[in-house]
N, CA, C and O of each residue as an XYZ file, in Angstrom:
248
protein
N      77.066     -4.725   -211.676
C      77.213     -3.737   -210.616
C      76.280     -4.112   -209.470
O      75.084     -4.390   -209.561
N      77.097     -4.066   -208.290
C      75.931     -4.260   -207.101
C      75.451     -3.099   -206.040
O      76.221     -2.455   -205.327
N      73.848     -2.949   -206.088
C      73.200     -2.045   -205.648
C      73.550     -2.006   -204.324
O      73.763     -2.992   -203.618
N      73.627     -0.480   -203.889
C      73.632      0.036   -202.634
C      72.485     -1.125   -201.271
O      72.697     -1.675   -200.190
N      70.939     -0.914   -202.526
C      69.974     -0.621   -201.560
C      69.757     -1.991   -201.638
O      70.185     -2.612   -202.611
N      68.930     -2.747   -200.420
C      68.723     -3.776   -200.216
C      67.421     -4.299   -201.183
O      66.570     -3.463   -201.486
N      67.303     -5.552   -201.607
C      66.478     -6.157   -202.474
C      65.049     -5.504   -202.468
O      64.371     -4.904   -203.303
N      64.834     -6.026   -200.671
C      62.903     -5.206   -200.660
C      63.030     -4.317   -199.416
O      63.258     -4.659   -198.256
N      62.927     -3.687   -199.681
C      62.738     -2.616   -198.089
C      60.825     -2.437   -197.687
O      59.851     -2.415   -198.439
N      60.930     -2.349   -196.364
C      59.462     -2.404   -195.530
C      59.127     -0.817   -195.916
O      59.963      0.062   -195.706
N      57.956     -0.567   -196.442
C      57.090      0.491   -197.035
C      57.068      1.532   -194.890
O      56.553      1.305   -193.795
N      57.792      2.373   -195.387
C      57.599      3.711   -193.898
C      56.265      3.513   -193.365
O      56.353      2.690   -192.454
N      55.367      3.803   -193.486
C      53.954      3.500   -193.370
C      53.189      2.117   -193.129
O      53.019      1.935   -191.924
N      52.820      1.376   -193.706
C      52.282      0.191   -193.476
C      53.816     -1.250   -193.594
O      53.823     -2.433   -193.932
N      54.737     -0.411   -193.178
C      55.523     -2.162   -193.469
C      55.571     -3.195   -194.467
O      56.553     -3.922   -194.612
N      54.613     -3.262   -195.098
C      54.880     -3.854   -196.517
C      55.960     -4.035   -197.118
O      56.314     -2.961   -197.606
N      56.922     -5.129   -197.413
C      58.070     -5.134   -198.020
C      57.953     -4.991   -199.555
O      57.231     -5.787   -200.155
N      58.910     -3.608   -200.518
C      58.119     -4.057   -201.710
C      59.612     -3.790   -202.299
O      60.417     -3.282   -201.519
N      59.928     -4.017   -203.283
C      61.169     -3.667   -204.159
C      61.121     -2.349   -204.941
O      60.012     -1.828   -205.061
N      61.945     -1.881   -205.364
C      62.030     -0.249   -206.311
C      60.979     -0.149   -207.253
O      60.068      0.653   -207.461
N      61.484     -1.481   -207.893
C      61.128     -1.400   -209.676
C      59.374     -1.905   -209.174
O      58.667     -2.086   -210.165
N      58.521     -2.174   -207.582
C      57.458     -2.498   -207.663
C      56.309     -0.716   -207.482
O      55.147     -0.461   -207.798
N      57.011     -0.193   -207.074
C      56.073      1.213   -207.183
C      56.931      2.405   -207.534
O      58.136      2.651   -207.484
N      55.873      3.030   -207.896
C      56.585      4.873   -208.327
C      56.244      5.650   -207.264
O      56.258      6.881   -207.301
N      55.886      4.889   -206.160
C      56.212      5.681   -204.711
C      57.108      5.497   -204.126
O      57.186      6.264   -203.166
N      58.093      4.647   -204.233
C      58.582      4.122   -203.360
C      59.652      5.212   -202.958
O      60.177      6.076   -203.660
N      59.825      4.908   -201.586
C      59.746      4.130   -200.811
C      58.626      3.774   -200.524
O      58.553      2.559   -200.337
N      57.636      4.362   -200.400
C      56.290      4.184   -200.198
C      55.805      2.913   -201.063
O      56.456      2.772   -202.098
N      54.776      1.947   -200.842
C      54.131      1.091   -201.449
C      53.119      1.268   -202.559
O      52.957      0.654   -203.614
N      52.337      2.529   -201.879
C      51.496      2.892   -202.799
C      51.864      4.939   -202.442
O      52.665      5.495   -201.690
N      50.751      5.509   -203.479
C      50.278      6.400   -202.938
C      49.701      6.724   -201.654
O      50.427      7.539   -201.085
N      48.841      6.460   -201.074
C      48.019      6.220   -199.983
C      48.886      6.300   -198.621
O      48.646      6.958   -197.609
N      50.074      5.345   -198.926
C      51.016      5.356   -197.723
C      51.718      6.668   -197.591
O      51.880      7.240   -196.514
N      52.284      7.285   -199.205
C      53.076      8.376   -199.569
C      51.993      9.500   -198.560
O      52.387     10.263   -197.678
N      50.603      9.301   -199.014
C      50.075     10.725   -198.488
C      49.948     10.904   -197.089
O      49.757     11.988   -196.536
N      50.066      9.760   -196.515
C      49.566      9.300   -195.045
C      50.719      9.879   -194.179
O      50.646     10.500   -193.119
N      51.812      9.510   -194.918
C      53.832     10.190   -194.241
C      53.221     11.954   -194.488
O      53.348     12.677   -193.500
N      52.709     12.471   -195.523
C      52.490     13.533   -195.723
C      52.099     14.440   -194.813
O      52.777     15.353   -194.342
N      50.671     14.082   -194.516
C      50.215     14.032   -193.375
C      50.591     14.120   -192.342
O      50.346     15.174   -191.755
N      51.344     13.082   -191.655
C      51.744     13.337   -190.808
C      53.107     14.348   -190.384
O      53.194     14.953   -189.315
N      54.005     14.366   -191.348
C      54.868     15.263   -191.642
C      54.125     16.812   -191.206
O      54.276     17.404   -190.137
N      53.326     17.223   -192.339
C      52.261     18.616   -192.250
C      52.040     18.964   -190.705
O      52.313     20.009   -190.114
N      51.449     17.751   -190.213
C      50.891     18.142   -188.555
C      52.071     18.215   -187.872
O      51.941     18.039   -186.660
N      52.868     18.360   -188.151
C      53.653     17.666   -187.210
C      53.888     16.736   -186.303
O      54.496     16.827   -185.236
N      53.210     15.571   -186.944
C      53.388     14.629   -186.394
C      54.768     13.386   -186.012
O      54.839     12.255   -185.531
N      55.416     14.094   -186.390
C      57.072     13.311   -186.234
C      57.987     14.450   -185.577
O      58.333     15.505   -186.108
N      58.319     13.946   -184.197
C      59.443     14.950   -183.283
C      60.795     14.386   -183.391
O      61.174     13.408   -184.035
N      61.468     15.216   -182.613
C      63.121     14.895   -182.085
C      62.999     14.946   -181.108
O      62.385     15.895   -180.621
N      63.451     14.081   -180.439
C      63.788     14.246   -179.466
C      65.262     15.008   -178.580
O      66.435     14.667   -178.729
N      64.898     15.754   -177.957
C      65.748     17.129   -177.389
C      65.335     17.571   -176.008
O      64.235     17.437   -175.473
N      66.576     18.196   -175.476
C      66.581     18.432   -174.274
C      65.693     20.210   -174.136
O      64.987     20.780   -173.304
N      65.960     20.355   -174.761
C      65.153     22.087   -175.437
C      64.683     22.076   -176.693
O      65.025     21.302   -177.587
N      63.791     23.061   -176.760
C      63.267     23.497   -177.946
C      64.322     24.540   -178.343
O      65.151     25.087   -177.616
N      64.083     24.709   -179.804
C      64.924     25.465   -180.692
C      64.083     27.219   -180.291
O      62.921     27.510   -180.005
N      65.391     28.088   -180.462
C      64.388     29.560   -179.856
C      64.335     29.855   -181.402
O      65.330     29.949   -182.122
N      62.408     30.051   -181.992
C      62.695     30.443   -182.827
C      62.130     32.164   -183.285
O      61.560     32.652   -184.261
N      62.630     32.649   -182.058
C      62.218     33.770   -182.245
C      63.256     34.868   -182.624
O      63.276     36.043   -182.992
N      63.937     34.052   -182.393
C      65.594     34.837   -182.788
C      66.469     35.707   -181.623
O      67.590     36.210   -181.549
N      65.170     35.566   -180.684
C      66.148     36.312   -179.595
C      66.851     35.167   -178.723
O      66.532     33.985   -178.596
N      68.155     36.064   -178.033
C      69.298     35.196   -177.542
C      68.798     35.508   -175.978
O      68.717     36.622   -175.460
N      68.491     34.238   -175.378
C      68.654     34.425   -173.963
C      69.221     34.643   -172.646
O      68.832     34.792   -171.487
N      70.706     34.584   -173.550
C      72.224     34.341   -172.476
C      71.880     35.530   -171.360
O      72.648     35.737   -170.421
């Protein structure tokens, strides 16, 4: 059977190319990288880009 996913994929975080069967983070390389995405996730450190912000106050502005 041939796998979806490509042989080594580059670790989100530090780029590191590592294979599945090389960590129990993966995608992540290690832990360290896993907590670091964490991190930045938490702060919000990863946007979309958008022409507006989402209203999240629930009121309708029309």
């Amino acid at each position: 059977m041939n796998s979806a996913l490509p042989e080594q994929v580059p670790c989100p975080t530090c780029k590191k190319k590592i294979r599945k069967d090389q960590s129990a983070h993966y995608p992540f390389c290690s832990e360290r990288c896993q907590l670091v995405d964490l991190g930045q996730w938490l702060k919000e450190g990863y946007r979309i880009e958008g022409d507006e912000p989402l209203n999240m106050n629930g009121d309708d502005e029309d």
